[in-house]
Each structure stands twice: as structure tokens, then as C-alpha cells.
N, C-alpha and C positions, 0 to 999 in steps of 0.2 A: 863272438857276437859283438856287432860294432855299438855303443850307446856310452854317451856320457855320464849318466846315472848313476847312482851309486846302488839304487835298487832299481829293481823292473819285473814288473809283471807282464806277459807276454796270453793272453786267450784262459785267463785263468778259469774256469770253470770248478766248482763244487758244489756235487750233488748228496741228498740224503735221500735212498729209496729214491721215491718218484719224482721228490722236489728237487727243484735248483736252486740253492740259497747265490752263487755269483755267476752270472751269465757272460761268460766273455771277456774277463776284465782286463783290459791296459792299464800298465800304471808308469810313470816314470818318479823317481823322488832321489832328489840332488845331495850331495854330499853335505853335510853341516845344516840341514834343513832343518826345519817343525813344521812339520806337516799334517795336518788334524784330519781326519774324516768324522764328518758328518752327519746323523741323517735319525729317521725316527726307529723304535723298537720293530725289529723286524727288517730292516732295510739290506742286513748284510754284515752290520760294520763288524762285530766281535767271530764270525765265522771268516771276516777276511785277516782279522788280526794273529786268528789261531792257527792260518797257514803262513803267514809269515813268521812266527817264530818256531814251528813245526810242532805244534800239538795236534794237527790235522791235516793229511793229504790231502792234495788237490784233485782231481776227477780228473783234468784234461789242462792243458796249457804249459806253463812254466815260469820258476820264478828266478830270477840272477842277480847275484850279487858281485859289483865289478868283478864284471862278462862270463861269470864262472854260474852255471846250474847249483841251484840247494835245493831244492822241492823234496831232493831223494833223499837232504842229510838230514839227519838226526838233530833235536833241536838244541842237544847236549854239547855238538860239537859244530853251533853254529858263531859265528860271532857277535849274539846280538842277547838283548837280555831284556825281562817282562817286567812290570809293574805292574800287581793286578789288583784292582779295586779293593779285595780285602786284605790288599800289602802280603798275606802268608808270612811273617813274621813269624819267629819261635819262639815261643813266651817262656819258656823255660830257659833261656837261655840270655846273656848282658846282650847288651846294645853288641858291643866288640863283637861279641861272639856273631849275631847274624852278621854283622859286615862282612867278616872274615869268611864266614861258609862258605861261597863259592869259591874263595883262595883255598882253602883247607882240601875241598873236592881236588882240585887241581895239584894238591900236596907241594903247596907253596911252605915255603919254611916261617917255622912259628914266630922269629922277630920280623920278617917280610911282611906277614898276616897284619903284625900287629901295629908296624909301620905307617901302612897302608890305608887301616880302618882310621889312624892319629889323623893323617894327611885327608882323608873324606868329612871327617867329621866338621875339619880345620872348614872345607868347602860349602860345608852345608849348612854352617852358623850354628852348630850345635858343641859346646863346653868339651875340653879335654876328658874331664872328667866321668863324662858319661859316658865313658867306652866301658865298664865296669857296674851301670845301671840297669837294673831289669827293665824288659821290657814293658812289662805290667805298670811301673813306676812310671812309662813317659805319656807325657799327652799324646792327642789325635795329631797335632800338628808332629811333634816330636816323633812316631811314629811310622808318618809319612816321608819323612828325611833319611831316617832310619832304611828306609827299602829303598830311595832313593841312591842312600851311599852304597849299601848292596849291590844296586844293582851295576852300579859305578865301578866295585871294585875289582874286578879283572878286565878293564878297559874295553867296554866292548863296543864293536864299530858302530851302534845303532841299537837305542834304546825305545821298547816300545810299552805304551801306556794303556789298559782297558780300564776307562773311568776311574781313576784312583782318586779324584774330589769329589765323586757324587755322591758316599756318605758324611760331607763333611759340613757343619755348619756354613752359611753366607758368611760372616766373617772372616773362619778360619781359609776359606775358598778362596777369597778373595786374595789374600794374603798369599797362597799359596802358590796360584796364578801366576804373581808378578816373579815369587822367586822361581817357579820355575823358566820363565822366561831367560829372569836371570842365570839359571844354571846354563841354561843352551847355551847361552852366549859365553860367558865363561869358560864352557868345557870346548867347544866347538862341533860337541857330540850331531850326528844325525838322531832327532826324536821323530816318529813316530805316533802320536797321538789318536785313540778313538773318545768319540763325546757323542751326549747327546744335546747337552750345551752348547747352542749357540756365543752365548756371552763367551764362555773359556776361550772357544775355537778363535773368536773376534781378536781376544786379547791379546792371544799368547801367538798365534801363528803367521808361517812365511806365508804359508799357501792353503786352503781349505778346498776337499772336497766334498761334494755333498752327495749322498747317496740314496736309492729309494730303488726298491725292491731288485737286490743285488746285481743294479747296474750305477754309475757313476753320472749325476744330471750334469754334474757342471766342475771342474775345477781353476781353481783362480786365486789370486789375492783376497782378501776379505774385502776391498772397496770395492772391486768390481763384480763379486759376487753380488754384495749388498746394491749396487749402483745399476746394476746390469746386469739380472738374472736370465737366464736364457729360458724358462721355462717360469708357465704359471705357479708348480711345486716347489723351483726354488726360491719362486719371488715370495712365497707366502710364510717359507720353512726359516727364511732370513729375517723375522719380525713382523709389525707391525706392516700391511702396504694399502693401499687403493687402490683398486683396478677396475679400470673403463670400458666394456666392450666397445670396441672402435671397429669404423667402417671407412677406407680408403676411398677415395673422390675427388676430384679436381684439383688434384694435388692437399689435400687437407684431410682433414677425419670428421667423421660426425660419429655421435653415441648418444642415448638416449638420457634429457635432460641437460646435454653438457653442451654447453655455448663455446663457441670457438671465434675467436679476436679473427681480425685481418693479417695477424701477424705470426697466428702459430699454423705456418702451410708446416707442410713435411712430404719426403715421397718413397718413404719405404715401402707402406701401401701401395699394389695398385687398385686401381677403380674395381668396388668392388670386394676386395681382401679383406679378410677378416683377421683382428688381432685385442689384443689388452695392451691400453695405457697405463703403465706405472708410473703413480709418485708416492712418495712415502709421508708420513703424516706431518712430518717436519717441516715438507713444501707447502703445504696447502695453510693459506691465510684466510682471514674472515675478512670480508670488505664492506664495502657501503655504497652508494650512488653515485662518490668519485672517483671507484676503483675501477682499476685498468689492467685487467688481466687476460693470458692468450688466450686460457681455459677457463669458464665458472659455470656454478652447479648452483641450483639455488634447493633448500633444503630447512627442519626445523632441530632446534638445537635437544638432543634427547637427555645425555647423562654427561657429567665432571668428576673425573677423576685425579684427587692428587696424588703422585706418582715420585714423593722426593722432590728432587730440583724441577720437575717437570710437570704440566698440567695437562692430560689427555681429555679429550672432547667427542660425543661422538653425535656423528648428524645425522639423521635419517632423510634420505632427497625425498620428490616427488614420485618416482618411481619406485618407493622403498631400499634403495639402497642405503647401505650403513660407510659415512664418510669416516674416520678417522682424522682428529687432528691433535698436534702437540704442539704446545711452546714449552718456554723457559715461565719457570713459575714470577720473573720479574715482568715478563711477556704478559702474562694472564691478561685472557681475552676481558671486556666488561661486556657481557652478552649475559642472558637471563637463559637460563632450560626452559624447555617450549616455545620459545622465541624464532619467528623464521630468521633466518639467515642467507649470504651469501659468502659462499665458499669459490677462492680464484688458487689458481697456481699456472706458472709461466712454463713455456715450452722446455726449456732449459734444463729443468730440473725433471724431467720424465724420462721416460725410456719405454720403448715399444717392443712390444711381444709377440710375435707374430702366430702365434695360438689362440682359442678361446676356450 
């Protein structure tokens, strides 16, 4: 099989009974990647993840790993290895001791084990010392390293993730994020990642796909995800957005409510076409009588939210649509709740959908 991939999914399909949790799926994922999928409960992601390390057969397709078929292999003797949300950790046993388990399986010899687990711990910022710590004894962060260097320790070509920070505190998350990031890069490993986190996916990855009822909307960079969602699902599953039904016309748009400058033509519409203008809440400014905007909406100002560094705003227009807006808390608008408003944002910073 000709592909430069390092993995590939080729028509994957898996069915349970009558349903089909993934319809058809292509995939390609590059050697040394992070690559996160996606999407909400239900979408697919942890029944895609279970056939790639082979805790579940596929129904129809196939899956290759430089150009060679595994669908058929055993996931004992594959080269890739899981982190799963609840770590599986053995609590009866030191820190060393899980490292070393999967070497021990493979009847690596006892100073190689124990070598091995020295050199992982070295990697994952965790004390010599604790090769000889119960389990029970380490924290939540500690614990999560701990399965980490496991999963590390018979070198495997691609490491994959089912939510292993979703029971962890914001803090600790956070933190955990960055070093995983950091591990990627260090090891040069291909990850793997499922989420239902946006934020993590943002963070930490090459590439994100985004998934909704086991087929794939979009995959891309996270800017152009975020920048240029291909669908209305993605645009809304990627955070906060606003969306305009728009109507194609003499080279420009009209939607209801929404004033359009001389200067914001466009001709991806034709006369006629229907679609959604996105901007995201960050574009869209308050103006006044000397504002000169491509786009404005006039609207009353409903609720303030402080959000951290950030002040969210929300407007309700004439037509009852709900605007979203944000600045930087140094930004903070001086506008009153209940107060009308005029809301502008410039051509530039939109993107058009050609759906409604």
C-alpha cells in the first residue's frame, strides 16, 4: 500500500447490531504527530480509539500501519500502547513495579526493567526515589506520569490517549497539558489523543479532528479549525461564535438586521445563496455615530460577564438574536445593561459558510 502515514484508516466502518457507531472512516496521521480528535458524547471518538489499539474489531474497512494491515492483530502484539482515563495502575504494587510491567510481560531481564523504569522517571520529572513508592502514596498528578512512563516503557511506535485529564482538577490539567506537550516533543513519539475538550485539543495539538456522529466534520490545524469551520457544528463545537443568516446579491450579502458598508462586497454567494457569516466574539466591537464599520447590527445590551482576563457581553438585536461579544478586561466596554447599542465588525475578520 502506497501512503506516507504512519497510520491509516482506509473505509473503516463499526457496527453494533443495527447501529453504526463509524461510517466510512478515512484517516491519515504522520509520524511524530498529536493528533487529537474531537467531538461530543456519542460522536464516535472512544469506539474509534478501541479499534486502533485493538480492543474492538472493525466491521468493514481497514486499518495500516507503515503499509502493513493490523485490524487482524492482536492488540498484545501490536506496537502501540493506551492511557486510559482511569490510568489502570496497580495499587498493590511501587511505582517501579508498574513501569516495569509491561517489560516484565515481555521477560526483559530484571536489571534492564529496572534500568529502564530509572531512565522514564528521569523523563517525566518524577524523583529517583520513587521507583520504590506505592502507588496509593502518589498524588493525582504523580499517578498520571506514573502510566505515562508505563506506557513509554517498551518503546512503542504510538501512544494513544482516552481522556486521561478529564478527572483531574483545572489546575492540575492545566499543568499537565503543557507537560504533555512537552513529552511529545522530547520523545518524538506519534500521540494519538481523544477529548472532549476543546481547550486540551487547542493546546497541546499538530492537527484536530472533529467528529460528530461517527463520521469526521473537519480535520486541520486548530487556527483554521477555529478561523474557518467548514460547517455550522464545527463552528459552534470550536467555542463561543455568531452567526448571520446571509443572502448572496449583487456581489454583497444582506441578513436580517445587519447593515452592510460599501466596502464589505464578497462573491462566494451567488444571487440568491443561502449561507452563515461567522465572526467570533472577539471581532465584533461596540461603536457609536462615528463608527465605520463593513458590518453592524444594532441591538440592547442584556448581561456582563467577568470571565478572568476577559469580559463577555451579550446583546440581544432587534430581531431577537443573541450577539456575543468579548474584550480584554483592560478593554472593558463603558456601556450600561439595557442600554441600546451598536455592535460593527469588518469583513476581514469573518468567514462564510455556505449552509444554514
Amino acid at each position: 500500500m502506497a501512503s506516507n502515514a504512519l497510520l491509516r484508516l482506509q473505509g473503516v466502518v463499526k457496527t453494533f447490531g443495527t447501529f453504526t457507531a463509524l461510517h466510512g472512516v478515512d484517516l491519515d496521521i504522520n509520524e511524530g504527530e498529536f493528533f487529537t480528535i474531537v467531538g461530543p458524547s456519542g460522536s464516535g471518538k472512544s469506539t474509534m480509539i478501541r479499534l486502533l489499539v485493538g480492543m474492538d474489531e472493525i466491521t468493514d474497512g481497514a486499518i495500516w500501519l507503515r503499509g502493513e494491515r493490523i485490524d487482524e492483530t492482536p492488540a498484545n502484539l501490536r506496537p502501540t500502547c493506551m492511557v486510559f482515563q482511569s490510568l489502570a495502575l496497580f495499587p498493590h504494587m511501587s511505582v517501579g513495579q508498574n513501569i516495569e510491567f509491561p517489560l516484565k510481560l515481555r521477560n526483559v531481564a530484571p536489571a534492564a526493567r529496572k534500568a529502564r523504569a530509572l531512565e522514564l522517571l528521569d523523563l517525566l520529572h518524577l524523583p529517583r526515589n520513587y521507583y520504590d513508592k506505592r502507588i496509593s502514596q502518589c498524588s493525582g498528578g504523580e499517578r498520571q506520569r506514573v502510566a505515562l512512563a508505563r506506557a513509554l516503557a517498551f518503546d512503542p511506535e504510538i501512544l494513544f490517549f482516552d481522556e486521561p485529564l478529564s478527572a483531574l482538577d483545572y489546575r492540575l490539567r492545566k499543568t499537565l497539558e503543557k507537560e504533555l506537550k512537552d513529552l511529545h516533543h522530547r520523545t518524538g513519539k506519534t500521540f494519538v489523543y481523544i477529548t472532549h475538550s476543546l481547550e486540551e485539543a487547542m493546546v497541546m495539538s499538530d492537527r484536530i479532528a472533529i467528529m460528530k456522529a461517527g463520521r469526521f466534520e473537519q480535520i486541520a490545524v486548530a487556527d483554521d479549525i477555529y478561523s474557518r469551520p467548514v460547517s455550522r457544528f464545527v463552528a459552534e463545537f470550536m467555542g463561543e461564535v455568531n452567526l448571520f443568516e446571509v443572502t448572496g446579491g449583487a456581489g454583497t450579502l444582506t441578513g436580517a438586521g445587519l447593515s452592510v458598508g460599501p466596502e464589505a462586497r464578497q462573491t462566494e454567494l451567488a444571487d440568491g445563496e443561502e449561507g452563515l457569516l461567522m465572526v467570533r466574539p472577539e471581532y465584533v466591537q461596540f461603536g457609536d455615530a462615528d463608527s465605520h464599520f463593513d458590518y453592524a447590527i444594532s441591538g440592547r445590551l442584556l448581561e456582563e460577564y467577568a470571565l478572568g482576563s476577559r469580559i463577555q457581553y451579550e446583546v440581544e438585536t432587534t430581531d431577537g438574536q443573541i450577539i456575543t461579544v468579548e474584550k480584554l478586561r483592560e478593554d472593558r466596554a463603558s456601556v450600561r445593561l439595557g442600554s441600546d447599542v451598536t455592535l460593527g465588525f469588518d469583513a476581514a475578520n469573518t468567514h462564510l459558510i455556505a449552509e444554514r
